[in-house]
C-alpha positions in Angstrom: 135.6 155.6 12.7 137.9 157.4 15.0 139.8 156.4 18.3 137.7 157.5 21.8 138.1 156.7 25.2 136.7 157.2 28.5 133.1 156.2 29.9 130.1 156.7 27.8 128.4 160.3 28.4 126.1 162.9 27.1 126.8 166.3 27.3 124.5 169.1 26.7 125.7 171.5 24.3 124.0 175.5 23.8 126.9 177.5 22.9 126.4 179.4 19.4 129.7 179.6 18.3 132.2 176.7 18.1 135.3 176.4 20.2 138.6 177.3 19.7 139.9 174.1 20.8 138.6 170.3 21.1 137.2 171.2 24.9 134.2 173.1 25.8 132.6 174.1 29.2 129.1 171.2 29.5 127.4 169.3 31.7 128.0 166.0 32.0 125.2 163.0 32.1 124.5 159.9 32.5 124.4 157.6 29.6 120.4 156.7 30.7 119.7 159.8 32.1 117.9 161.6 29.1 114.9 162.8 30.7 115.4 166.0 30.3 117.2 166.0 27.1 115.0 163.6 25.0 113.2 166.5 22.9 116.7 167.7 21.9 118.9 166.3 18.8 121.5 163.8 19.5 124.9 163.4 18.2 126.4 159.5 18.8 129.9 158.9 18.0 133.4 157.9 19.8 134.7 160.6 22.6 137.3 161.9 20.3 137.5 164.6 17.3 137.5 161.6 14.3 134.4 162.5 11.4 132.7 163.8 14.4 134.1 166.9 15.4 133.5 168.7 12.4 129.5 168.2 12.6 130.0 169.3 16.8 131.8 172.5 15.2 128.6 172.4 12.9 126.1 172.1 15.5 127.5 175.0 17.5 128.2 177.5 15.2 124.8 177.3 13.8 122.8 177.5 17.1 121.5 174.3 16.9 121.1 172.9 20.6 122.1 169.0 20.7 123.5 166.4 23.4 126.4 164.6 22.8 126.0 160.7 23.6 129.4 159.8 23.5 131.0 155.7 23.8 134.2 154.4 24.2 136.2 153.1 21.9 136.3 150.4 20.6 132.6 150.4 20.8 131.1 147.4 22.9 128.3 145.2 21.1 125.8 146.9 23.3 126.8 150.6 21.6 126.9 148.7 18.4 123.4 147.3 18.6 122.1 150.8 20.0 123.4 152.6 16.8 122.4 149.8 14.3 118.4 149.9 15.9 118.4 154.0 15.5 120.9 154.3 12.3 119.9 150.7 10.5 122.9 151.4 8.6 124.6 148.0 7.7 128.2 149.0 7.8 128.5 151.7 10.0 125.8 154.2 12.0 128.7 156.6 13.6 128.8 159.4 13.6 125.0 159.7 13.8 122.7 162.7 14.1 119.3 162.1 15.7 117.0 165.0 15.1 113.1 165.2 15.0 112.6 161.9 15.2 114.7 160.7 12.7 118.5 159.2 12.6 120.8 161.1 10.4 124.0 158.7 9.0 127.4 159.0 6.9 129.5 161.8 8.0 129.7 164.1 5.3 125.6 163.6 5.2 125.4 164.2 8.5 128.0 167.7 8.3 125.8 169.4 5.7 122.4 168.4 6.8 123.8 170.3 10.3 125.2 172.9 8.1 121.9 173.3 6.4 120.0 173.6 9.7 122.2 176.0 11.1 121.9 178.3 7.7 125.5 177.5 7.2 125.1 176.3 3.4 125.2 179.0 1.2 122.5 179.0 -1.2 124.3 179.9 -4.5 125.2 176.5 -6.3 128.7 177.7 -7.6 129.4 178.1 -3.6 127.9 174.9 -2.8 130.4 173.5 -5.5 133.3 174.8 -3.3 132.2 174.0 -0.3 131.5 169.9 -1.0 135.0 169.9 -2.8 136.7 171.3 0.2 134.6 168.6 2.9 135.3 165.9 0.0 139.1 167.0 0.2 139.5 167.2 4.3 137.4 163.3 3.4 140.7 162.8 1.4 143.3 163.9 3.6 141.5 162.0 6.9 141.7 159.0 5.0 145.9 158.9 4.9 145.8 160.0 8.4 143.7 157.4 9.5 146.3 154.8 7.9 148.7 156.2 10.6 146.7 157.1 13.4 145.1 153.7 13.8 147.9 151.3 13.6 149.8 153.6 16.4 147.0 153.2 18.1 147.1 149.0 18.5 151.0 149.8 18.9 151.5 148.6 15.7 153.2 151.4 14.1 153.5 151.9 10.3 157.1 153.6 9.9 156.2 153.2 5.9 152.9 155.3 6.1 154.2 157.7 8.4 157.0 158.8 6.4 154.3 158.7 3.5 152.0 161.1 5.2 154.7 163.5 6.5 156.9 163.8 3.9 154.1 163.4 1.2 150.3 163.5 1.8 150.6 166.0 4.8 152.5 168.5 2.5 150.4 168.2 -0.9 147.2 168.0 1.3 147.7 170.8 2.9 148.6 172.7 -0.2 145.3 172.0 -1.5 143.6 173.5 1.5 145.6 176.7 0.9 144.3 176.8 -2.2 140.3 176.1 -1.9 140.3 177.9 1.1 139.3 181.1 -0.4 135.7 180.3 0.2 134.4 182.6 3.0 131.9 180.0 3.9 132.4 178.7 7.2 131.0 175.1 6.6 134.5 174.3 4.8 135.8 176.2 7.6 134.4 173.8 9.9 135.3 170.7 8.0 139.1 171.5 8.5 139.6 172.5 11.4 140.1 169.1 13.7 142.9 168.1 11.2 144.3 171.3 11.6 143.8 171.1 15.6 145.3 167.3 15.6 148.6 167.8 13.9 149.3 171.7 15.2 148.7 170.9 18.1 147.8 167.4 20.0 150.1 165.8 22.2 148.2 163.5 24.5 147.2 160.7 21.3 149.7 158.6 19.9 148.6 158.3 16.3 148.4 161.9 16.4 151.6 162.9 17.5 153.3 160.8 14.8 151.6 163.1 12.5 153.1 166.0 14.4 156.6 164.1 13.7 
C-alpha cells in the first residue's frame, strides 16, 4: 500500500505520546528475534508512513506498547506469504495489527480498533460521526496522492496527475480538512497528520516531493 525501503526490522515502541515527526528514538531487532517481544502486539507494514503511520500515531498516543515488524518494499513472496498466513486476507493483509492473539486487517479497521484501545474514540455517536468522516476524507485525499506518489516512484512520472493534485485535489482536499477539523478528538488528528508531514515537509521521497511542487 505504500512505498518502504531498507531491511526488514522490528522496533519496540513504549512512548505515550506520538512524535512530532516520522522518526522516533527505538530499538532495533532482528526480523526473527521476537523472544522477547512475542507477548506484545505487532504492527506489519512497509518501512514508510503510507496507511500505516496513522495507526503508529495511534498506537503511541494511546499507550498501547507494540513492535513494529517492518519489510521492504516491494514486499518479497516470503513477506507476502507471512502476512497472508496471519491476515488471510485475499487482496491485501498490510497494514496489519496483531494483538491478543488475533490479526487485525484494512487500515481504517485497523486505525479505530487502535483508537478504541487506546480510549481515543469518543463515546458519543454524533462525535464518532465526525471522526469516521474525517479518516474516510484523509482515505480520500491519500488515494489522489497515491496516483502520484507511485508512478514517481517506478520513474514513471505522471505530469497529468501531478498538475491534477496540485493545482486541484491538494487545494479542495485540504479545504475540507479546514473545515471538519473542528473536532477536538485526536483520532482525526492522528489520521491527518502523515499527509500533512509528507507534503510540508518531505524531501528525501520522490513521489513526495512532486507533491510539495
Amino acid at each position: 500500500n505504500a512505498p518502504a525501503g531498507g531491511p526488514s526490522q522490528i522496533t519496540d515502541h513504549k512512548e505515550k505520546k506520538a512524535p512530532k515527526g516520522p522518526t522516533r528514538t527505538s530499538r532495533q531487532r532482528c526480523w526473527d528475534d521476537t523472544s522477547e517481544v512475542s507477548n506484545m502486539a505487532e504492527l506489519h507494514y512497509f518501512g514508510a508512513q503510507g496507511r500505516g503511520q496513522q495507526i503508529r500515531y495511534t498506537l503511541a498516543e494511546g499507550g498501547v506498547e507494540w513492535t513494529d515488524v517492518s519489510a521492504a518494499f516491494p514486499a518479497s513472496e516470503d513477506d507476502k506469504a507471512k502476512w497472508l498466513a496471519l491476515g488471510g486476507n485475499l487482496t491485501t493483509n498490510v497494514p496489519m495489527l496483531v494483538m491478543g492473539g488475533k490479526a487485525y486487517t484494512q487500515s481504517s479497521a485497523v486505525l479505530r480498533h487502535a483508537a478504541r484501545k487506546g480510549g481515543l474514540m469518543p463515546a458519543d455517536e454524533e462525535l464518532q460521526y465526525q471522526v469516521d468522516n474525517i479518516i474516510s476524507a484523509v482515505d480520500d485525499f491519500r488515494t489522489a496522492a497515491y496516483k502520484v506518489i507511485f508512478p514517481a516512484l517506478k520513474f514513471t512520472p505522471d505530469a497529468e496527475a501531478n498538475a491534477l493534485l496540485k493545482e486541484t485535489n491538494i487545494p479542495k482536499h485540504f479545504k475540507n480538512f479546514e473545515r471538519l477539523l473542528g473536532a477536538p478528538h485526536s483520532i482525526a488528528q492522528l489520521s491527518i497528520a502523515p499527509m500533512q508531514h509528507s507534503i510540508a515537509s518531505s524531501r528525501g521521497c520522490r513521489g513526495q516531493r512532486l507533491l510539495c511542487g
